[in-house]
C-alpha positions in Angstrom: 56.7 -24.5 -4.9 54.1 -23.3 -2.9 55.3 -20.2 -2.0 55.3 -19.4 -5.6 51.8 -20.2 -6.7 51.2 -17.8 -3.4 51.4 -14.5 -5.4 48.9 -15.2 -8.3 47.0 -17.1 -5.8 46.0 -14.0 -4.0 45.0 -11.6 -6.9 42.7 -14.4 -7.8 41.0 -14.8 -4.4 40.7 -11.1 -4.7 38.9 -11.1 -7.5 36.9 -13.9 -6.7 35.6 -11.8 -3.5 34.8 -8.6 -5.3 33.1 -10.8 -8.1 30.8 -12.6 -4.7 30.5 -9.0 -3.3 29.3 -7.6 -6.7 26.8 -11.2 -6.9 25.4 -10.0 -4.0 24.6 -6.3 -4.7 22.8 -7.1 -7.3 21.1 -9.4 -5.8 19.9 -7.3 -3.5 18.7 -4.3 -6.1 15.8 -6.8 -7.5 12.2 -5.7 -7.6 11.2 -7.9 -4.9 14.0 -6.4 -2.5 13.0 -2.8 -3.9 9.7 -3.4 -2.9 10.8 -4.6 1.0 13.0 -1.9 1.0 10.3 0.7 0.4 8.0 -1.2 3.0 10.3 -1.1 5.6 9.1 2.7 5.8 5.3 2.0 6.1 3.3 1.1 9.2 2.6 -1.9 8.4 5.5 -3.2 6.3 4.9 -7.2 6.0 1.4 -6.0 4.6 2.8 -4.0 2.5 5.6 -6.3 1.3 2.6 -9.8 0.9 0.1 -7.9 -0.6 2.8 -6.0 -3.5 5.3 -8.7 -4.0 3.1 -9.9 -6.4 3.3 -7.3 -8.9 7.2 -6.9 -8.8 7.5 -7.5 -11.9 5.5 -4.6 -13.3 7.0 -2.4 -10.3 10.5 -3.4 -11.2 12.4 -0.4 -9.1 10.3 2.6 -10.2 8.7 4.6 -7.1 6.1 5.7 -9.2 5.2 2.3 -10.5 5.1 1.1 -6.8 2.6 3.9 -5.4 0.7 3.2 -8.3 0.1 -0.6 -8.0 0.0 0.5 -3.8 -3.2 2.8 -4.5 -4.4 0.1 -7.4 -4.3 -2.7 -5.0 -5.8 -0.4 -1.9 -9.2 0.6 -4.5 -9.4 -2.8 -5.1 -10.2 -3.8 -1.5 -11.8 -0.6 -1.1 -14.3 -1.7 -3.4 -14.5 -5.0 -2.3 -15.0 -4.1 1.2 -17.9 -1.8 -0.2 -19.3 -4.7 -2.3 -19.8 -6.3 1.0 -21.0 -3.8 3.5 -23.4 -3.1 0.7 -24.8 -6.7 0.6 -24.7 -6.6 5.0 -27.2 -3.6 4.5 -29.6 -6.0 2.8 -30.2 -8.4 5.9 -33.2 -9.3 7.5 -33.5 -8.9 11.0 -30.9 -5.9 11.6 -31.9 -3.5 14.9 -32.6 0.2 13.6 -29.3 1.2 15.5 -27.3 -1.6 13.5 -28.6 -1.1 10.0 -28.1 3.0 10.4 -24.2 2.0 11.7 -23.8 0.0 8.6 -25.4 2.7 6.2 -22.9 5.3 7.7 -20.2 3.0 7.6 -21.3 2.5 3.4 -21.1 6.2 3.0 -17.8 6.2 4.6 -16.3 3.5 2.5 -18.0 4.6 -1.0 -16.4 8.1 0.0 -12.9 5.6 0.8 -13.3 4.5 -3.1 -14.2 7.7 -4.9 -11.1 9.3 -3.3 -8.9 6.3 -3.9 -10.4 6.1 -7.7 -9.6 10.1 -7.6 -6.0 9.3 -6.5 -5.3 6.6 -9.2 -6.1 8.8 -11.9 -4.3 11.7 -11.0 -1.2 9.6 -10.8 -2.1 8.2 -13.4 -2.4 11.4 -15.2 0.6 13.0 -13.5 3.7 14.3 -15.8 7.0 14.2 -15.4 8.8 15.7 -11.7 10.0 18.9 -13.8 6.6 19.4 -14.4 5.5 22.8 -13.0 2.5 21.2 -11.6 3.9 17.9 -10.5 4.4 19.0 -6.5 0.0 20.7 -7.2 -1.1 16.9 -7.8 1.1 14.9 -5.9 -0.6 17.0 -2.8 -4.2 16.3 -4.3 -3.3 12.7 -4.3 -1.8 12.8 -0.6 -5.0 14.6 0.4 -7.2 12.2 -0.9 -5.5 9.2 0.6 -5.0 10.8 3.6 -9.0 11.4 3.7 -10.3 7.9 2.5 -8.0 6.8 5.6 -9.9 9.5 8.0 -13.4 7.4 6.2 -12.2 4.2 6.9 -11.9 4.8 10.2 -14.9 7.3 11.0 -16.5 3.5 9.4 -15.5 2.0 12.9 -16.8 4.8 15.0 -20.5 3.7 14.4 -19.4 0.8 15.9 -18.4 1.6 19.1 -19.8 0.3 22.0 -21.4 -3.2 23.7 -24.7 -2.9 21.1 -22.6 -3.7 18.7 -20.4 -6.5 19.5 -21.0 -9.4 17.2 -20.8 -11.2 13.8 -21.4 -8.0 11.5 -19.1 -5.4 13.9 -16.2 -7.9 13.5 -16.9 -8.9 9.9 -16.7 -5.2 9.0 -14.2 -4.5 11.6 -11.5 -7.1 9.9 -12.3 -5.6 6.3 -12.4 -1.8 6.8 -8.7 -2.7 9.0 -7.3 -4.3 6.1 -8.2 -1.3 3.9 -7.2 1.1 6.4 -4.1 -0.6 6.8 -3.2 -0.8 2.8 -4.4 3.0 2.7 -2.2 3.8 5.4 1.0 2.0 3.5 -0.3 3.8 0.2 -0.1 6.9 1.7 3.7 6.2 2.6 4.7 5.4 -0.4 3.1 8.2 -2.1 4.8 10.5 0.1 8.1 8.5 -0.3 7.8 8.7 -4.6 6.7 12.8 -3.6 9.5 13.5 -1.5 12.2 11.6 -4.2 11.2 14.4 -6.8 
């Protein structure tokens, strides 16, 4: 009796595995995998991945969505990080050689967010990839991320050396890394949604 219920046994353990296999794939083809998947390529992926996971839903799988929402989230802390080297400008009690660091370093960063602003709207504006000037403003876009990450860190420059070691050099240090860091991973997947088309 056994030997009999062998033969549909198998077809249906067969099944069954291609059915777990096919679970799996898809499975792995959700936004939030799409998104690792696309981080895995930047230089800092596990920044990438915590600081975009959040907005899978509205990338979904589309590479332009993701460099989009990467370059939205990178203003953002561009922007914040100005906010607050602005208000570090205002303290009482800053050495000449301090407060003239932190100025350049503002003039860095507010150049980091006009580029960055630039960027989002070009890809915002962008057509479609059969567009005869698609390849024209993807390169404007990699330009200008490419140069708000040169700003970000000429910002540290004016920090360099012993006069500076304190409070404000690694306040600004730890935000204009962050931003450096998200620019850098912007400018990945910008290249990565340019190279696709």
């Amino acid at each position: 009796m056994a030997k009999t219920n062998l033969p549909l046994l198998a077809p249906a353990l067969i099944l069954s595995f291609f059915l777990y296999i096919a679970g799996i794939a898809e499975s792995a083809a959700t936004p939030t995998n799409f998104i690792k998947a696309s981080c895995s390529a930047t230089s800092y992926p596990a920044l990438c991945v915590q600081s975009l996971s959040i907005y899978a839903t509205t990338i979904q799988k589309s590479p332009r969505q993701l460099a989009q929402t990467a370059l939205s989230v990178t203003l953002a802390r561009a922007e914040s990080t100005n906010a607050f080297v602005t208000k570090l400008t205002k303290f009482k009690g800053l050495k000449a050689r301090e407060y003239e660091a932190i100025k350049d370093c503002l003039d860095e960063i507010s150049d980091t967010v006009d580029r960055l602003s630039r960027s989002v709207q070009e890809l915002k504006n962008l057509g479609k990839a059969r567009d005869p000037d698609f390849l024209w403003h993807m390169s404007n876009v990699e330009t200008w991320v490419s140069a708000a990450l040169t700003d970000d860190n000429t910002c540290m420059d004016g920090f360099s050396g012993r006069a500076f070691d304190g409070r404000i050099k690694a306040s600004i240090r730890a935000r204009v890394t962050n931003v450096a860091q998200v620019t850098s991973n912007a400018l990945g997947l910008v290249t990565q949604f340019a190279a696709k088309y």
